[in-house]
C-alpha positions as CSV (number, residue, x, y, z in Angstrom):
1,X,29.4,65.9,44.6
2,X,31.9,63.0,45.5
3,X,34.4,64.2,43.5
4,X,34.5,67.8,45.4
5,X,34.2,66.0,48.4
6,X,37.6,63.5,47.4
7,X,39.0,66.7,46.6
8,X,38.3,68.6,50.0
9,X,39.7,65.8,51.7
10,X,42.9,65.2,50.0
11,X,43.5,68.8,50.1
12,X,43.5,69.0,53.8
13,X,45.5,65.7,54.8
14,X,48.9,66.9,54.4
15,X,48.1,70.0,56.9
16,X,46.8,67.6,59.4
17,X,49.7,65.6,58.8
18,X,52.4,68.7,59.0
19,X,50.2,69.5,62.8
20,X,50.6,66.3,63.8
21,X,54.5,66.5,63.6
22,X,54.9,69.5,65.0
23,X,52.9,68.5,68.0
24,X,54.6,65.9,68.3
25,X,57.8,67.4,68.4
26,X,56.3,69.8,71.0
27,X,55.5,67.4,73.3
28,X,59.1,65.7,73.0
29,X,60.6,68.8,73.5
30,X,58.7,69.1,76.7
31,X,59.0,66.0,77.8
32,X,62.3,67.1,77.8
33,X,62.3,70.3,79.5
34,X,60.3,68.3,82.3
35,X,62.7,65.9,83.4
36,X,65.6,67.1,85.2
37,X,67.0,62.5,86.0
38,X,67.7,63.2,81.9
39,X,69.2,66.6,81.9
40,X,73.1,66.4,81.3
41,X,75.1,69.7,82.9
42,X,78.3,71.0,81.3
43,X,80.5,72.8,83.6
44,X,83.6,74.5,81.8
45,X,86.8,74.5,83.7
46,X,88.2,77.7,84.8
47,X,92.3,77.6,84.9
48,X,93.1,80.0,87.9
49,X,96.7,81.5,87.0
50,X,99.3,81.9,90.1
51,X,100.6,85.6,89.9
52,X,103.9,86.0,88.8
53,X,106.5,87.3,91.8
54,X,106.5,90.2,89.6
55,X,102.6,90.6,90.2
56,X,102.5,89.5,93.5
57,X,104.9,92.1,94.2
58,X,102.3,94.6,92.4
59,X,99.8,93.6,94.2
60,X,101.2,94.1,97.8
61,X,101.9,97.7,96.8
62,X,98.8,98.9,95.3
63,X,97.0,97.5,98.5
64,X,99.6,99.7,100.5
65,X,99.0,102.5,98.6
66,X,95.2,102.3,99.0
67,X,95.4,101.5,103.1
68,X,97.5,104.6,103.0
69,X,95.3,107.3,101.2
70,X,94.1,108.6,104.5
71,X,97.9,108.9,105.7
72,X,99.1,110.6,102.5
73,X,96.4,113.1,102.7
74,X,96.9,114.2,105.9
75,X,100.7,114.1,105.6
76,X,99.6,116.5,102.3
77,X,97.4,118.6,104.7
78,X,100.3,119.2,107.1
79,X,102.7,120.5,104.3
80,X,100.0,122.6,102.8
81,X,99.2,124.2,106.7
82,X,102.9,123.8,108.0
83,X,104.2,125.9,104.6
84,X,101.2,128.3,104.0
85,X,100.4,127.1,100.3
86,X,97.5,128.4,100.7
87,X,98.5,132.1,101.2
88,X,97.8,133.6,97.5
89,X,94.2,132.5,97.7
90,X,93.3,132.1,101.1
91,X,94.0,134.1,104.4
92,X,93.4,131.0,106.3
93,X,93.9,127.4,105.9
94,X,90.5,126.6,107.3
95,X,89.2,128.9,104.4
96,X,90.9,126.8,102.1
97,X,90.6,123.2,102.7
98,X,86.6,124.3,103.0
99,X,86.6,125.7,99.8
100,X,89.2,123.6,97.6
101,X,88.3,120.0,99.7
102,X,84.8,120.0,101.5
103,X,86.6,119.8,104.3
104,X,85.5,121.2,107.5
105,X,88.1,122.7,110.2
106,X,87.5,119.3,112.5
107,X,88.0,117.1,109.5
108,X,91.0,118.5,108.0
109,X,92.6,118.1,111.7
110,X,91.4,114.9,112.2
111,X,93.4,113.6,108.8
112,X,96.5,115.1,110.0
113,X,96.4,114.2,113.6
114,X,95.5,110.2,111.9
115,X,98.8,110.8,110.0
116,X,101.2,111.0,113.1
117,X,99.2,108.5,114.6
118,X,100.2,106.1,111.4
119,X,103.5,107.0,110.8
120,X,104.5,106.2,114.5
121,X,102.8,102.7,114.1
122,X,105.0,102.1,111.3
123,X,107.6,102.2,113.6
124,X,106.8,99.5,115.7
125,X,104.6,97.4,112.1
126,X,105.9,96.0,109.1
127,X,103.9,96.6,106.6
128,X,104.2,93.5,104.6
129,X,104.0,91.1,108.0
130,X,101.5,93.3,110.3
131,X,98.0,95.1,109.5
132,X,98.0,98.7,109.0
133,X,95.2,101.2,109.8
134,X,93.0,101.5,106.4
135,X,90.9,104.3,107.5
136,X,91.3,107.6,109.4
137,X,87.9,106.3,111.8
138,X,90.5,103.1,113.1
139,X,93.5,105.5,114.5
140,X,91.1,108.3,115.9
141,X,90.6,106.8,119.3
142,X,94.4,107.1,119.8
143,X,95.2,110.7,118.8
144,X,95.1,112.1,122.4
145,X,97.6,109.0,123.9
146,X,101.4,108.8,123.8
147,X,103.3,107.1,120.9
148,X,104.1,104.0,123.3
149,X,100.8,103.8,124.1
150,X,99.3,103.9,120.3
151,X,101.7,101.3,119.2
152,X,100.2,99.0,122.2
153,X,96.7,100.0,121.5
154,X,96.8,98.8,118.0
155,X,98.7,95.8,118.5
156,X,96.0,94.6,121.3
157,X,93.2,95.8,118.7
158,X,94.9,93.8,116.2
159,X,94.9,90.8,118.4
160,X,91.4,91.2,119.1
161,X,90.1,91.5,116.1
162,X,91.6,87.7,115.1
163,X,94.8,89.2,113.3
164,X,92.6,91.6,111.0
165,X,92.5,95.6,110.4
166,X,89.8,96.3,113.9
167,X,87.4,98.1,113.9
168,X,87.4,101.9,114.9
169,X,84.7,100.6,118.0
170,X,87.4,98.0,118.9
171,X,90.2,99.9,118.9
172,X,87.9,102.8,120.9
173,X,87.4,99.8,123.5
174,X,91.4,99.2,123.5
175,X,91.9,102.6,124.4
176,X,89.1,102.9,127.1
177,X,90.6,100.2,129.3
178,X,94.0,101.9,129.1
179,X,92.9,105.3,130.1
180,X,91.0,103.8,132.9
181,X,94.2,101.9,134.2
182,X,96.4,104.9,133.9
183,X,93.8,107.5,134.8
184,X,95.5,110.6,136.7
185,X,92.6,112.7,138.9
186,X,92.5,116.2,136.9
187,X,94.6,119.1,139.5
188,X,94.4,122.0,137.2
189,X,92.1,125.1,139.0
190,X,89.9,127.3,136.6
191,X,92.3,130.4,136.3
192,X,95.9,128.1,136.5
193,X,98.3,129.8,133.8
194,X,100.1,126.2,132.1
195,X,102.2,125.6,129.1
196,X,101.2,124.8,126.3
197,X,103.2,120.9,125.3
198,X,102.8,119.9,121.4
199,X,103.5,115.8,122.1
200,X,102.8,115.0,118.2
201,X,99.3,116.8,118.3
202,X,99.4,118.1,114.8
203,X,96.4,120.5,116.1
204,X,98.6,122.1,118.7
205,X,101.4,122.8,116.3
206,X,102.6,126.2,116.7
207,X,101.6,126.2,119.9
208,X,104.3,124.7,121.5
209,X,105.6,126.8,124.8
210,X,102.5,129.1,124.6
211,X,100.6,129.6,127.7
212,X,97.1,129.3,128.2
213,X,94.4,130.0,131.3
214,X,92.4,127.0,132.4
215,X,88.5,128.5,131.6
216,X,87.3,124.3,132.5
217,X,88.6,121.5,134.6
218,X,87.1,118.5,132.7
219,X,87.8,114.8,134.0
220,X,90.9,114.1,131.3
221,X,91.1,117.4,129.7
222,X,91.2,120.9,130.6
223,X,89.4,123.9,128.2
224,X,92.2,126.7,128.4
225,X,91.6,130.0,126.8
226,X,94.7,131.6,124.4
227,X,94.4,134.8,122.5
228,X,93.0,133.6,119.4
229,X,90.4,131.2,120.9
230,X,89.7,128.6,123.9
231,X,90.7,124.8,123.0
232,X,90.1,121.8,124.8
233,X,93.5,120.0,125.8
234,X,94.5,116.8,127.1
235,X,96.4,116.6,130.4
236,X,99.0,114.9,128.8
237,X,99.3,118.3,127.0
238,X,99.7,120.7,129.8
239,X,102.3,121.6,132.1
240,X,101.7,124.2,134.9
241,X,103.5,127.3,135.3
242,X,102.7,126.8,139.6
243,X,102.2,131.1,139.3
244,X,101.2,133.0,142.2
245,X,97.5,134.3,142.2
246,X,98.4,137.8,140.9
247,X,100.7,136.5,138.6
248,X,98.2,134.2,136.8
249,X,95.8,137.6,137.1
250,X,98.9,139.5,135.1
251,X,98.8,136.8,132.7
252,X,95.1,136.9,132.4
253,X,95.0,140.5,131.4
254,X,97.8,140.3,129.1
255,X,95.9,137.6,127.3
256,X,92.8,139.4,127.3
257,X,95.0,142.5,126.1
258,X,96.9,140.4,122.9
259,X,93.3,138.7,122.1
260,X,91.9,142.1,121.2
261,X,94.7,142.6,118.8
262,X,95.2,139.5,117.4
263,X,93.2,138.6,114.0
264,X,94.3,136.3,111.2
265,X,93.8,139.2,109.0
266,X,97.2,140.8,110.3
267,X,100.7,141.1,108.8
268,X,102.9,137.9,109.6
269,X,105.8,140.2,111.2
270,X,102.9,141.4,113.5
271,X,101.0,138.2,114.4
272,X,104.7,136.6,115.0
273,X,105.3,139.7,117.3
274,X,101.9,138.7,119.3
275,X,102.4,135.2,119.2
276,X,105.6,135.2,120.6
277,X,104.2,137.8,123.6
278,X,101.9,134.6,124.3
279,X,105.2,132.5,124.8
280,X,107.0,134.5,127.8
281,X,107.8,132.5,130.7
282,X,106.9,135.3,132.5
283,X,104.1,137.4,133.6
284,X,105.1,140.6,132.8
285,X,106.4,142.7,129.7
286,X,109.2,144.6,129.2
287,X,109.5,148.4,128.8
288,X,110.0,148.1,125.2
289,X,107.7,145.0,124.9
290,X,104.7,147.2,126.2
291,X,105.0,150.1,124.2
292,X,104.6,147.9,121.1
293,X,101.7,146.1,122.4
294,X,100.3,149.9,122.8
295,X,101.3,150.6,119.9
296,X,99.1,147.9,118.0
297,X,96.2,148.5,120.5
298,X,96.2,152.4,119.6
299,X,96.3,151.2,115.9
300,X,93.2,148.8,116.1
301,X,91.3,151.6,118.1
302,X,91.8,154.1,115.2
């Protein structure tokens, strides 16, 4: 009985023993843990490296070339629109940037008009000492002024904004205030026949010299109506013909006669024939001039 019992005992003292430790080592390793006065922090240096020229050089341009994606792209647009690239899949170049880009008719325009607006700020910005638009939303506000006026728009923006890109709402504030100091009352009359003046709207190309009939006196634009559709002009972008009443009525029906003809889906040698008919400086057609405008309505009829 004593000898199992001197057994048992001696048996279990070097677990007890081996718990003990670990314990013990437990609770050192906590006390540890616990007290941040006796924590030691290592902090490994980190050697920053000064770019080369080489790279700095780099650098500059690849930042250009991103600030400049929504130039290029509308610059691209233009070419694509200006030399009909789309012709062998498309009849129209709305058609096309919709289906190839995403790109809705407004958008497509809006890229293209931020493009001239860009490329005539170069002018005045250079590119390495001055901030350059970085988005199409920044130069939109200054489509519908003149190039001098842009160029001080966007350096008062600039200014503005603490001699960072601004904003497109700061820029829109810039251009507010100068329309309001230069504001010009709106003459035009619903029915006026005026000219048609391009002024580095890229949405107006090909519609330089045209005519069109004021439908809408608006307070700094006019709605005028052509033969392929009514578009809302700035003054800037009209000039009046000063017609007689029955002239600008001539002009009206001549309009009215070209737009029933007129259709994208048409030959180029006949829509270059209408569109130049909505060009004359004058409100009448010629003998020869009419019979082929009676010609193509007699053709559409049958």
């Amino acid at each position: 009985m004593d000898k199992s019992t001197r057994k048992s005992k001696k048996s279990t003292s070097p677990a007890s023993t081996n718990s003990t430790s670990a314990a013990n080592s437990a609770n050192e390793g906590i006390s540890q843990q616990v007290d941040p006065s006796s924590a030691t922090i290592t902090v490994s240096a980190v050697e920053v490296t000064e770019l080369s020229q080489e790279e700095q050089s780099d650098r500059l341009l690849l930042e250009r070339k991103v600030e400049r994606a929504f130039f290029e792209a509308g610059k691209a647009l233009a070419q694509l629109r200006d030399r009909r690239l789309y012709r062998s899949t498309h009849k129209t170049f709305e058609e096309y940037c919709r289906d190839r880009f995403g790109h809705s008719r407004r958008q497509s325009y809006l890229l293209m008009d931020a493009a001239v607006v860009f490329h005539n700020l170069v002018e005045i910005c250079d590119q390495f000492d001055h901030k350059m638009p970085t988005a199409e939303g920044q130069v939109r506000p200054m489509t519908k002024l003149e190039p001098q006026e842009q160029q001080e728009v966007w350096l008062r923006a600039v200014e503005l904004a603490g001699g960072k890109v601004p904003t497109g709402r700061i820029v829109k504030d810039v251009v507010q205030k100068i329309m309001e100091r230069t504001k010009v009352p709106n003459t035009y009359q619903i029915g006026e026949v005026c000219q048609i003046l391009v002024k580095d709207n890229s949405e107006l190309r090909g519609k330089g010299g045209c005519w069109g009939i004021v439908s809408q006196a608006n307070e700094f634009s006019c709605t005028v109506r052509m033969w392929d559709g009514e578009y809302a002009i700035g003054l800037q972008h009209l000039k009046s013909y000063n017609y007689l009443p029955e002239e600008c009525e001539q002009i009206k029906s001549l309009s009215d006669r070209i737009s029933r003809v007129y259709s994208d889906s048409l030959e180029e040698t006949v829509k270059s024939l209408l569109q130049s008919l909505g060009k004359l400086n004058r409100s009448y057609l010629t003998e020869l001039e009419e019979k082929l405008l009676s010609l193509l309505e007699s053709e559409v009829k049958a």
